[in-house]
Every structure is written in structure tokens, then in C-alpha cells.
C-alpha positions as CSV (number, residue, x, y, z in Angstrom):
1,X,0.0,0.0,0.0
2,X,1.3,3.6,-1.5
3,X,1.7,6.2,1.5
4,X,-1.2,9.1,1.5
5,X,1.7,11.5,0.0
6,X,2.6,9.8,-3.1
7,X,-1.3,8.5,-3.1
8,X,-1.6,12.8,-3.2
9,X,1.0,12.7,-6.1
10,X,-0.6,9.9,-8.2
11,X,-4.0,11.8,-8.2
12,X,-2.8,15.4,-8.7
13,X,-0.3,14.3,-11.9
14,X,-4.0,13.0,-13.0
15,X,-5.9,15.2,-12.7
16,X,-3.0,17.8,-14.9
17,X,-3.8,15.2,-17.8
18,X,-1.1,12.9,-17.0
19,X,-1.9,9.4,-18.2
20,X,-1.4,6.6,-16.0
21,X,1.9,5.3,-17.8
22,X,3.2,8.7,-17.7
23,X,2.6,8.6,-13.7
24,X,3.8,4.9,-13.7
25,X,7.4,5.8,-15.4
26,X,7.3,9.4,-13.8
27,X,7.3,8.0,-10.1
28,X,8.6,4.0,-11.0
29,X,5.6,2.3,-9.9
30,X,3.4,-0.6,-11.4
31,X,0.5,0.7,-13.5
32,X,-1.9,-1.3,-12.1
33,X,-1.2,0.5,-8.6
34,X,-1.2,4.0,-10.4
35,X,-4.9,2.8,-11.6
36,X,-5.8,1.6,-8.4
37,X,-4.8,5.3,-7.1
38,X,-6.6,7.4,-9.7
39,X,-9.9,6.3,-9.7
40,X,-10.4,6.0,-6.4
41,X,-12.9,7.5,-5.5
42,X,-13.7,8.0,-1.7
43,X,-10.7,8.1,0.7
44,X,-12.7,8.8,3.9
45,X,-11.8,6.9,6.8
46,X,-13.7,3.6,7.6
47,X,-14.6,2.8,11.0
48,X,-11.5,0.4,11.5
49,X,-11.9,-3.6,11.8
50,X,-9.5,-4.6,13.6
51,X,-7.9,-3.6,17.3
52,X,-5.0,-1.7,18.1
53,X,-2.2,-3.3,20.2
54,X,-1.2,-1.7,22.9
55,X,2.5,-0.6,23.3
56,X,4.6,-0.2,26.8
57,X,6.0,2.8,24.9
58,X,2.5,4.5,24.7
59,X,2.8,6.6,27.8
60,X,6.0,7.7,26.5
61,X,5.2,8.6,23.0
62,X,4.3,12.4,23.9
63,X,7.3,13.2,25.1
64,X,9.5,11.4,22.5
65,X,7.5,14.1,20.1
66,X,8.5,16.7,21.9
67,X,12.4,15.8,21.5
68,X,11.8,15.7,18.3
69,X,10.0,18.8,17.9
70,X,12.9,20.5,19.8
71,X,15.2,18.9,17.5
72,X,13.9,20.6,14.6
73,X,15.5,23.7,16.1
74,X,19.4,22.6,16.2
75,X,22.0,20.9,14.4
76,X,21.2,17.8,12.3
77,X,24.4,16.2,14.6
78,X,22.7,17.4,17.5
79,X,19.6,15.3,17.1
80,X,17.7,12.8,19.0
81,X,18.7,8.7,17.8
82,X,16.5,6.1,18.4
83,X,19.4,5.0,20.8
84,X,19.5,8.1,22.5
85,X,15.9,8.4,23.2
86,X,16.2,5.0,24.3
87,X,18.8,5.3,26.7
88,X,17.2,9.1,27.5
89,X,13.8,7.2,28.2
90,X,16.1,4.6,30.9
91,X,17.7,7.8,32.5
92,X,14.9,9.9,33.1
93,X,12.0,7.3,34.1
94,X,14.1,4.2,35.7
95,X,11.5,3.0,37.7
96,X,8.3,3.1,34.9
97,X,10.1,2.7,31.3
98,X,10.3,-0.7,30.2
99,X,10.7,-0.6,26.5
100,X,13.2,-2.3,24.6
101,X,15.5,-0.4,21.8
102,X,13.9,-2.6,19.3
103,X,10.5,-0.8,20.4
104,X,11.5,2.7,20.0
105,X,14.0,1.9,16.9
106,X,10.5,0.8,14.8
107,X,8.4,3.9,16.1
108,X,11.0,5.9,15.0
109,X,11.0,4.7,11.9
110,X,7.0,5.0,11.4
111,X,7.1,8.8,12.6
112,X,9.6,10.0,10.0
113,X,8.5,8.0,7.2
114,X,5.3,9.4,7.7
115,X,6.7,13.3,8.2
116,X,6.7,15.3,5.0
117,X,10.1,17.1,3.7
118,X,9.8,21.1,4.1
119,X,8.7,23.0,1.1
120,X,11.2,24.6,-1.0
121,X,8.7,26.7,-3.2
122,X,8.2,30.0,-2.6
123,X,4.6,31.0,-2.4
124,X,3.1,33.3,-5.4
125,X,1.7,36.4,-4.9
126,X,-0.1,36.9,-8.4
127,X,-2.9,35.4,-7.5
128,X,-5.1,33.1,-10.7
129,X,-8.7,32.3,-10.7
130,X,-9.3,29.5,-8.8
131,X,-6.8,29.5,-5.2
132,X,-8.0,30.0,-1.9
133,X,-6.4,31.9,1.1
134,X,-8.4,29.8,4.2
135,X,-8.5,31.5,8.0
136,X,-10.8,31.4,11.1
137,X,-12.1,34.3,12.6
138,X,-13.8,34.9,15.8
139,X,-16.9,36.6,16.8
140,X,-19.6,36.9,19.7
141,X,-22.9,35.9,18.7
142,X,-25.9,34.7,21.1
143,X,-27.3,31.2,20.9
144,X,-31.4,30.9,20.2
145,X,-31.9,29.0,23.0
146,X,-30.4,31.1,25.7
147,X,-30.4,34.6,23.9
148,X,-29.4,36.6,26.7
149,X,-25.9,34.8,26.7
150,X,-23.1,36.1,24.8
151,X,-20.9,32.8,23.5
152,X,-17.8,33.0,21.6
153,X,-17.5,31.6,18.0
154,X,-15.1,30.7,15.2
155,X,-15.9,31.1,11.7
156,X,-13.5,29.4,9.1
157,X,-13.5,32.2,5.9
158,X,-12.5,31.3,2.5
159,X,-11.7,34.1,0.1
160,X,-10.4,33.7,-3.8
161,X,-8.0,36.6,-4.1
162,X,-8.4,37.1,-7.9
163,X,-12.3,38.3,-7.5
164,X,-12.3,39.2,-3.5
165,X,-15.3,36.7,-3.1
166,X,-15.2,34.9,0.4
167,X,-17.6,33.0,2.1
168,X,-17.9,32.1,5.7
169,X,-19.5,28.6,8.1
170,X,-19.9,29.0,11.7
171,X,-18.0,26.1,14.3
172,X,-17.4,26.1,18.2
173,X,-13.9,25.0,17.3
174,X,-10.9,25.1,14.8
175,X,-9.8,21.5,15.1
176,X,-9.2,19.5,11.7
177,X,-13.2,18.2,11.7
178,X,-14.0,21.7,12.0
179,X,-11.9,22.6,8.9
180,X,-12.5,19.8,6.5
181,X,-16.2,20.3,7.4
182,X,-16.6,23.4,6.4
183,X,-14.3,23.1,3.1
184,X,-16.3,20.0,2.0
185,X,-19.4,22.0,2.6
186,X,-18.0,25.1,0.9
187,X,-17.1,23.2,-1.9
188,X,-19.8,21.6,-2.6
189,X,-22.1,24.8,-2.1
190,X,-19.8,26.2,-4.8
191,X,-20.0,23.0,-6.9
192,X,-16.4,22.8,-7.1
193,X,-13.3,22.7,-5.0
194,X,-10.2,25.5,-5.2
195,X,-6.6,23.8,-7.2
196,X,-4.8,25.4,-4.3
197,X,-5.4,26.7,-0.7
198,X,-3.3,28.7,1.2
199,X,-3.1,28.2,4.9
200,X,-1.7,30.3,7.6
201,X,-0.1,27.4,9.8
202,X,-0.9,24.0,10.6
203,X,-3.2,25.0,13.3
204,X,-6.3,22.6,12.9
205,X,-5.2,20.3,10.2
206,X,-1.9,19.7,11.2
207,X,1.0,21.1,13.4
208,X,4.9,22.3,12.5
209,X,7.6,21.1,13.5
210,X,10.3,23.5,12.5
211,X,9.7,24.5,9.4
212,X,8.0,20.6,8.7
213,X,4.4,20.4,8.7
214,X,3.1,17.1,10.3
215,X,-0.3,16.6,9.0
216,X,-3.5,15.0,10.6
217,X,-4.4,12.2,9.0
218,X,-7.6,13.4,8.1
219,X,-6.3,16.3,6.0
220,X,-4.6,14.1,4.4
221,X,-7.2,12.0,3.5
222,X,-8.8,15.1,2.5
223,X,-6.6,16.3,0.4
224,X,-6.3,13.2,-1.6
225,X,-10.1,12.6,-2.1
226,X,-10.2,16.2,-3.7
227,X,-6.5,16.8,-5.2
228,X,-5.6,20.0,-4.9
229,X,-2.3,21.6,-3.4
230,X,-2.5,22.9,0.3
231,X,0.8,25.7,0.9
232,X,1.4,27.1,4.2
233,X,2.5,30.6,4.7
234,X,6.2,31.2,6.1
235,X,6.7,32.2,9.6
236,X,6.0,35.8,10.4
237,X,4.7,36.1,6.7
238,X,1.2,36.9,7.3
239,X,0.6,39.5,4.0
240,X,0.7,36.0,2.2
241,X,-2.9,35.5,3.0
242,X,-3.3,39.3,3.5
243,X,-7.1,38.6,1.6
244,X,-8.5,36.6,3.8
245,X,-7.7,38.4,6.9
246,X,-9.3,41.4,5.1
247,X,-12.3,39.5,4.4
248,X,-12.4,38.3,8.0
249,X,-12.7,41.5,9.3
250,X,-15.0,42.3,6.6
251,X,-17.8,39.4,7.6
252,X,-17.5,40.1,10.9
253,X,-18.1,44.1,10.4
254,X,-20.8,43.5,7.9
255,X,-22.9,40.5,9.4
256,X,-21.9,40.3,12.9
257,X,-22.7,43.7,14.2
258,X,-24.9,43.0,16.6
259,X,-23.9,40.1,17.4
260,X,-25.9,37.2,15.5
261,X,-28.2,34.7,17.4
262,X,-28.5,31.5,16.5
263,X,-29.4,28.2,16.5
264,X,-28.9,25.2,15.2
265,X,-25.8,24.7,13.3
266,X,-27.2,22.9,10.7
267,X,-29.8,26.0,10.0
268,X,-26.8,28.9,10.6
269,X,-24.3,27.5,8.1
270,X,-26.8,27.4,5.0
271,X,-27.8,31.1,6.3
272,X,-24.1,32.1,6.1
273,X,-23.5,31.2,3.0
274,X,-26.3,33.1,1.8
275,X,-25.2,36.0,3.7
276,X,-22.0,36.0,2.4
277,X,-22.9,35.6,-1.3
278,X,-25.1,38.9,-0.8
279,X,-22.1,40.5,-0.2
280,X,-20.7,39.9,-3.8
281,X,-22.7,42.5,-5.2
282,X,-20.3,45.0,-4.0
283,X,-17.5,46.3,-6.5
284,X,-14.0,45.3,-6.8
285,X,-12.0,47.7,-4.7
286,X,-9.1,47.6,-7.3
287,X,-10.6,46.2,-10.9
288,X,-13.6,47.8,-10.2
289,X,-16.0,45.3,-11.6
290,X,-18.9,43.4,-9.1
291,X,-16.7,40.6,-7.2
292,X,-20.0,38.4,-8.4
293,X,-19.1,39.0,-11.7
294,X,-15.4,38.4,-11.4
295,X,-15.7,35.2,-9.6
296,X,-17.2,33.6,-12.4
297,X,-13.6,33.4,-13.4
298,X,-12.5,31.4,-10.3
299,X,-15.7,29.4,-10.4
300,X,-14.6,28.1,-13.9
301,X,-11.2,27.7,-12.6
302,X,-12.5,25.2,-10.0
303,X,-12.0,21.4,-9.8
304,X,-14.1,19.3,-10.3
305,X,-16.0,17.3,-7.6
306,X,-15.7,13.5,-6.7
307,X,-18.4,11.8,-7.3
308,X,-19.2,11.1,-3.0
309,X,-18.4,14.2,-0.9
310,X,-15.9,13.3,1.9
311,X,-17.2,12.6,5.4
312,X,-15.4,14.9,7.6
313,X,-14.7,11.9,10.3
314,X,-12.4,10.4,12.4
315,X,-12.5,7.4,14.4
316,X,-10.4,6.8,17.4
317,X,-10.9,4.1,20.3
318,X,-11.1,4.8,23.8
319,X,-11.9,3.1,26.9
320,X,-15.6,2.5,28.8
321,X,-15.2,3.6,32.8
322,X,-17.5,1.9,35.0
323,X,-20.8,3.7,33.6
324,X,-19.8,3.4,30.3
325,X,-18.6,7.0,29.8
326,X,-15.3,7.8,28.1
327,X,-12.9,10.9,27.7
328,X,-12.3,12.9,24.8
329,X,-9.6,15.6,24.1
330,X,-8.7,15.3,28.3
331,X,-12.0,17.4,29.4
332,X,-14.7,16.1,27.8
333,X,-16.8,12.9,29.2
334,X,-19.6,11.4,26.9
335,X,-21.3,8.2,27.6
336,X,-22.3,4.9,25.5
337,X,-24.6,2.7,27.5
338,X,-24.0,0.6,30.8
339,X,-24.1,-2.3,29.0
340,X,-20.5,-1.4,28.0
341,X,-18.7,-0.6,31.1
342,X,-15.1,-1.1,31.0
343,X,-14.9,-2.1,27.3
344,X,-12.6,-0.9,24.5
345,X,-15.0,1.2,21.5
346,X,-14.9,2.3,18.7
347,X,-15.9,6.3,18.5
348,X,-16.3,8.7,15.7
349,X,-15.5,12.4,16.2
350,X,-17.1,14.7,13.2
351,X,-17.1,18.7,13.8
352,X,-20.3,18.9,15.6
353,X,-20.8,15.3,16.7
354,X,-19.5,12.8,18.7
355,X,-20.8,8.9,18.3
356,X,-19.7,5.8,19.9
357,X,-20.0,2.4,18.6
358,X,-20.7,-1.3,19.6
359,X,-18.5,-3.7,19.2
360,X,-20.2,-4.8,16.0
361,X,-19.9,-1.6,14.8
362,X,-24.2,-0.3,15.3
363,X,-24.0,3.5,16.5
364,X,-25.3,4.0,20.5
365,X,-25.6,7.2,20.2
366,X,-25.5,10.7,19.3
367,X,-23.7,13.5,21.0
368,X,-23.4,17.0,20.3
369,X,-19.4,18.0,20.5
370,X,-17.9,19.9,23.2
371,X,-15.3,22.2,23.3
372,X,-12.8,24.2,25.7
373,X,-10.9,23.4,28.7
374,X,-13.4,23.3,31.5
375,X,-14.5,19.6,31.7
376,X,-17.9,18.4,30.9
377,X,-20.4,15.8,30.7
378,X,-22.7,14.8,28.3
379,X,-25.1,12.0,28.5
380,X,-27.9,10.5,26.4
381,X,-30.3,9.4,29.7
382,X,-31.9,7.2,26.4
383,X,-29.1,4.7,26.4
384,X,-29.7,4.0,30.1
385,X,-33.0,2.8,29.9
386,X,-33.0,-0.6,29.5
387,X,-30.9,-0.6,32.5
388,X,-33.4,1.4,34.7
389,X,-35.8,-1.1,33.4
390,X,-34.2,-3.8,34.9
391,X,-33.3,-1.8,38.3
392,X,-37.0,0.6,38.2
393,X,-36.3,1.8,41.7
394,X,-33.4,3.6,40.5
395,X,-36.2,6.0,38.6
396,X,-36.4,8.9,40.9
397,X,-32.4,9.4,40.9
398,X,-32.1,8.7,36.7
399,X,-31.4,11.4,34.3
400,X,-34.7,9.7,32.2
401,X,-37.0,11.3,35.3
402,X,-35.8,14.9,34.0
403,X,-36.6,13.9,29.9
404,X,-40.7,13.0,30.8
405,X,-43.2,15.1,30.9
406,X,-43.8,16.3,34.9
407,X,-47.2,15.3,34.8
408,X,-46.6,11.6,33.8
409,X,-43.6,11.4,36.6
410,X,-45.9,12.3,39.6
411,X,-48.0,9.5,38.0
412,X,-45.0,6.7,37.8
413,X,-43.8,7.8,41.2
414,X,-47.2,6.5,42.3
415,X,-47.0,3.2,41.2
416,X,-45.7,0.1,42.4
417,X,-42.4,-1.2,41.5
418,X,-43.5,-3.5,39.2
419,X,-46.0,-1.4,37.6
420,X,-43.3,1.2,37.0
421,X,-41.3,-2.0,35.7
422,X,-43.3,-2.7,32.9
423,X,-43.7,1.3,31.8
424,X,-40.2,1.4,31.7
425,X,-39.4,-1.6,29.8
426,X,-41.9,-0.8,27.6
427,X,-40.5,2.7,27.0
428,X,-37.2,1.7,26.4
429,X,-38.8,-1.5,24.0
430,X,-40.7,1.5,21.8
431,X,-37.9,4.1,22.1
432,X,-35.0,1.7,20.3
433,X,-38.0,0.8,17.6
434,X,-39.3,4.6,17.3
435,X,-37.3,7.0,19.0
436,X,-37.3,8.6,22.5
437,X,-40.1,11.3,21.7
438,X,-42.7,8.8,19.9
439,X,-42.0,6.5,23.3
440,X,-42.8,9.0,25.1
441,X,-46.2,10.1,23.9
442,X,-47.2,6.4,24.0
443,X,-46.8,5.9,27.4
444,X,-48.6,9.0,28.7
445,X,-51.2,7.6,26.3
446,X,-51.6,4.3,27.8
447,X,-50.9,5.7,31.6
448,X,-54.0,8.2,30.9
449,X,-56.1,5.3,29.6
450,X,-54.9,3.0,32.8
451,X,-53.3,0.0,30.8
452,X,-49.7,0.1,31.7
453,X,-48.8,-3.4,31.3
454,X,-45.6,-3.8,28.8
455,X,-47.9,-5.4,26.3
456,X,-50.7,-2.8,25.9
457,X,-48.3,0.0,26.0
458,X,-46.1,-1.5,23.2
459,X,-49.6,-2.3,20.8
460,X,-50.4,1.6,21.7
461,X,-47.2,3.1,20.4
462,X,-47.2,1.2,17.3
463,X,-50.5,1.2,16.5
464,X,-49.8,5.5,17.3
465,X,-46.9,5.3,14.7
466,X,-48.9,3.7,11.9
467,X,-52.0,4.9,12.2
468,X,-53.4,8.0,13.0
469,X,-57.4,8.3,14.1
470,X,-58.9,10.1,11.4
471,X,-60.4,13.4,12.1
472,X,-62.8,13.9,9.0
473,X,-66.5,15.0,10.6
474,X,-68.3,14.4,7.3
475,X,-68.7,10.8,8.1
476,X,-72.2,9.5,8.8
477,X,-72.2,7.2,11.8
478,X,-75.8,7.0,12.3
479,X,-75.9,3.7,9.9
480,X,-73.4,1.7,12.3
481,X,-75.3,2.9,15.1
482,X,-78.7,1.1,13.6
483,X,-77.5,-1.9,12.7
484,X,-75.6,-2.2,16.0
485,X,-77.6,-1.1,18.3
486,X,-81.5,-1.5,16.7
487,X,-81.3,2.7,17.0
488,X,-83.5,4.4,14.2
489,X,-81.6,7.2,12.2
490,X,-83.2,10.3,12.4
């Protein structure tokens, strides 16, 4: 299997018109593997198969980046060996470090073959129809649901130089989910994706290391589903992207005073974009013409899209603490279900979500991201249910109490324990058939209509989710009430 960088170089020398036994001869490689590489077409990650091993040399692995990093900053003789780290590793942590040299010789080895060689181009400041300059920005806005509440957010900006068009999506973060979201969605909004973007740093989608840029591995995987060339400005060079820092400050004057409210993300995005676009009407400040008009240049100069838009994903395992929860970036807590306390999952981290997955790979559920350095907890009170179903005097001290409707509560607080039993069962029974909400409505249904055993509640909600009572008045039932009941119509 081809690394993701010459992967990259396969599909770029493509899509210049290169055939594929001009890439074969060109990088000395079989053309069946060139073929394989060009027409692939999706190169998001896949929720992996198979599990990890676990290394003695994992607790260490942080701070044998770091030497490393600091090595970027002297003399080539005066850097870190895989015997020096070794022997470093023995010296400073005698009593916990346990690796062999064999160990840190072959992780060595898979960190630099993996780190790309520094740039020796010089980046262009002529800028042609079709390249991007890509930033965040950061703005106070109010969320709809607590509007008296001033929150901080980030919106990633791309601008195209040649016309001054730039366009804008809302995120509570800049991590590299947050980045390849909003590109992927920018691109296909525009129905094409820029030939080259320019970056400021590696911030997001990748960090540097000197003057090396290690890449996350879902840029990279971004990058090669879509082809284009990503540069990064040089240190302390910030009029390389001098555009897009304009057209931050432009956004935010233009569309942010007062501060925005909103809501959803998945409604604020396809607003921004809007937004933005309405800005386009305005004239070039140099060439005078409407930017509108002018990007029609860069839109033709666009590449084209793949045929499946890239998932902006990443999967990661972690491990279950007793209730099931697990930790994400240090801070953040999330829980699966009970049922898998003290197991190894599988979880995918997108932008805005965060979703954990059995062992056979069938999602638990869904939670909303979080962000920052002040921990948190989020939990789906859902995926406990069948749990409480099984243990129904823990009811009055479950997060599920605080999801139903206060009327029906005092009413299950009144019943005996197994009573409240079958209600629960039977709620957690309808909610993994129908979802939480339609549950819900069925058992405050059948608890109204005093039939709480497991079996009328669960013929209740579906009969409620495929069939609706009708609620036409034009229908005569004087004729059923004759032949019925011997009652004469009027």
C-alpha cells in the first residue's frame, strides 16, 4: 500500500492530464497501482476492523514528540537517535520505562517516514482564478436557545483573491473536523473545489515542527479525495494571506454587528452562506468590476468534484469507565450505555458530533461535540434505559426522570415497583423501535387510559406510529349505530 503523499502525487499528476503510464514511469511504480490510485474515489476513513495493540511505549510517545519537535530547532548532529531516546527514556524514568530499543527503533521509523520534507517553493503572490487563502475568525454571537448569553465563535472564511469573493460557516472550534467540514461543505455549495489553498499554519489540520508540517491524518485524507495543493504561509509572513484576513474583518463588520443569534448549526451554516454571497454584489476595490461578476472566473477555474463528498470523520478508540462514559480531548466525558462498562469502542469524532459504537460496529448514540478546557459531561439518559428497566427503583435518581413530561412522573412515582417496571421496559422497548419522543407520547397515552402493562403499551405506540385516528366530521355514523344497536336514524 502507497503512502497518503505519493497517493496525493498519483492523483494530482491525474488530474493535470497525465496518463497513467506517464505517472507509472514518472514516479517507478506498477500501472496497475497508479490505476488503483486514480480512480479511487472516496478516501474517507472507515470505521477500523481490527484492534489496536497496545504498546509499553505509549505513555511515553508524547514526550518522544516533543524531542523531536525541539530537535527541529538545532544541528542535524545534534539530534535525537533512536538510541538516544532509548537510553534518555532509561535515564529519566528508571523505575516506569520498560521498552526495549527494538521498540523505539521501529516507532522511530514510522514517525519519520510518515513526516513530510519542508517546502522549497516560494509561495506566489499573483494570485489566478481558482486559489483560496483559508482562515478562522472569531466573533460573539448569542445562541437561540439562551439569547441573553453572549458565547464565543469561530468562523473558518475562505476568500479567492483574484475576485475578493469569500464565504464564511460557523463552528465552536478550529480543530481539523471543524476545517475539513466546512471546506467539503464550501465546496460543494460552490459545486467545485479550489486547485490550491493557502493556509496560515498547521493549526487545525496539522501542526509544525520547525519548518516541517506534520499533517492529521484526516487532512490528508482530504486532500487526496479532492486533489488540490495545500501551501502554508512562512513564519512571520502573514501578507501571504493578506485577503483573507481582510475578508475576516469584513464578515465580521458586515454581518456580525450586533452580534448574530442562532441556533442550530445545521440552520446557521446554509444562512451564512447566503449571507455572504449577498455581499458579492459589491465592486471590486481595485478592478472595479462586481466581485459576483469576477468570480465567475474562479468558479470556472475550479476542480471538479468527486463523485461522494468526503465525510469529515475520524475514528479513534477509547476506553468504557464503569458507567460506560469515556474521555475525549482530556476534558470532555460522553457516555455509550452501561451495558459497556469497562470495554474498549470504537468512537467517531465529526465537527459537531461525537458517536460511539458497539463492538459490532451499530451506533449508541449521538452527542453533540464539546469544546474548551473546563470539563464536561454529556449523556444520552436514552441509552440507560434498558438498565433502569431492569433496576426501576433507580427511577427517581435517573437522568430519564428529568426527559418525561412532569405530569406523567408524579403518576409513575405513584405506582408500584413492578407497575413502574413494565412502563419502563416498555418505554425503552418503543424508544429503540421509534425514538425517545414517539416512546414518550405512547406511554402517557396508555398511563392516561390506565393500561400500563408492557404489552398494551407497546400495541399503543405502534398502532400510534402507523396509524393516526382520522379526524374527518363528514362521516355518517348513524348507519353503524342502527344496525348495532336496533337505534332508528333520524
Amino acid at each position: 500500500m502507497k503512502s497518503m503523499k505519493e497517493q496525493q502525487r498519483m492523483g494530482q499528476l491525474f488530474a493535470q492530464g497525465w496518463s497513467i503510464s506517464a505517472i507509472a514511469k514518472e514516479l517507478q511504480i506498477d500501472r496497475k497501482t497508479v490505476r488503483q490510485y486514480v480512480y479511487q474515489e472516496d478516501y474517507s476513513a472507515t470505521l477500523p476492523s481490527t484492534p489496536v495493540r497496545a504498546s509499553n511505549l505509549d505513555a511515553f510517545k508524547p514526550i518522544i514528540q516533543q524531542w523531536l519537535a525541539d530537535d527541529a530547532r538545532v544541528r542535524r548532529k545534534q539530534r535525537h537517535t533512536a538510541d538516544r531516546i532509548h537510553k534518555r527514556l532509561q535515564e529519566t524514568f528508571p523505575d516506569t520505562y520498560h521498552s526495549s530499543y527494538s521498540t523505539v527503533q521501529r516507532y522511530l521509523k514510522a514517525v519519520r517516514a510518515v513526516r513530510p520534507q519542508p517546502s522549497t517553493g516560494t509561495l506566489e503572490l499573483a494570485w489566478e482564478p481558482g486559489v483560496a487563502q483559508v482562515d478562522f475568525g472569531e466573533a460573539d454571537a448569542y445562541w437561540e436557545s439562551d439569547a441573553g448569553t453572549l458565547i464565543t465563535v469561530k468562523y473558518l472564511t475562505v476568500s479567492f483573491p483574484f475576485s475578493n469573493a469569500a464565504v464564511f460557516q460557523y463552528f465552536p472550534g478550529e480543530t481539523a473536523e471543524c476545517v475539513v467540514e466546512g471546506l467539503v461543505t464550501i465546496a460543494q455549495w460552490l459545486g467545485g473545489m479550489p486547485v490550491r489553498m493557502v493556509f496560515d499554519n498547521a493549526t487545525g489540520i496539522g501542526r509544525r515542527m520547525g519548518d516541517v508540517i506534520q499533517y492529521a491524518e484526516l487532512f490528508e485524507r482530504f486532500q487526496a479525495h479532492y486533489r488540490f495543493e495545500a501551501t502554508f504561509c512562512n513564519p512571520a509572513s502573514g501578507h501571504e494571506k493578506g485577503n483573507v484576513e481582510a475578508n475576516v474583518g469584513y464578515l465580521r463588520r458586515h454581518l456580525m454587528v450586533p452580534p448574530p443569534v442562532l441556533g442550530d448549526w445545521s440552520q446557521a451554516n446554509p444562512a451564512a452562506l447566503a449571507a455572504a454571497r449577498h455581499l458579492w454584489s459589491r465592486p471590486h476595490y481595485k478592478k472595479g468590476l462586481p466581485i459576483a461578476e469576477l468570480f465567475e472566473s474562479d468558479r470556472e477555474a475550479l476542480a471538479a468534484l468527486p463523485a461522494r463528498p468526503f465525510r469529515a470523520v475520524r475514528f479513534t478508540r477509547v476506553h468504557t469507565d464503569g458507567y460506560g462514559k469515556f474521555c475525549l480531548d482530556h476534558v470532555h466525558w460522553y457516555s455509550s450505555a452501561p451495558d459497556w462498562a469497562h470495554r474498549e469502542l470504537v468512537v467517531e469524532i465529526g465537527a459537531f458530533t461525537v458517536v460511539p459504537y458497539t463492538p459490532a460496529g451499530l451506533p449508541i448514540t449521538t452527542h453533540a461535540r464539546q469544546y474548551g478546557t473546563t470539563r464536561t459531561d454529556t449523556v444520552d439518559p436514552r441509552t440507560t434505559l434498558r438498565r433502569l428497566s431492569q433496576n426501576p427503583g433507580a427511577f427517581r435518581n435517573s437522568p430519564v426522570r428529568g426527559l418525561l413530561p412532569e405530569a406523567l412522573v408524579g403518576q409513575l412515582d405513584r405506582f408500584a415497583r413492578a407497575d413502574l417496571g413494565e412502563c419502563l421496559k416498555a418505554l425503552a422497548d418503543l424508544s429503540e423501535r421509534f425514538g425517545f419522543d414517539h416512546a414518550q407520547r405512547a406511554l402517557v397515552a396508555a398511563v392516561h387510559a390506565n393500561q400500563i402493562s408492557r404489552s398494551d403499551i407497546l400495541v399503543r405506540g405502534t398502532r400510534m406510529a402507523y396509524w393516526e385516528p382520522t379526524t374527518d366530521s363528514t362521516i355518517d355514523l348513524r348507519q353503524y349505530d342502527e344496525a348495532l344497536l336496533g337505534v332508528p336514524r333520524a
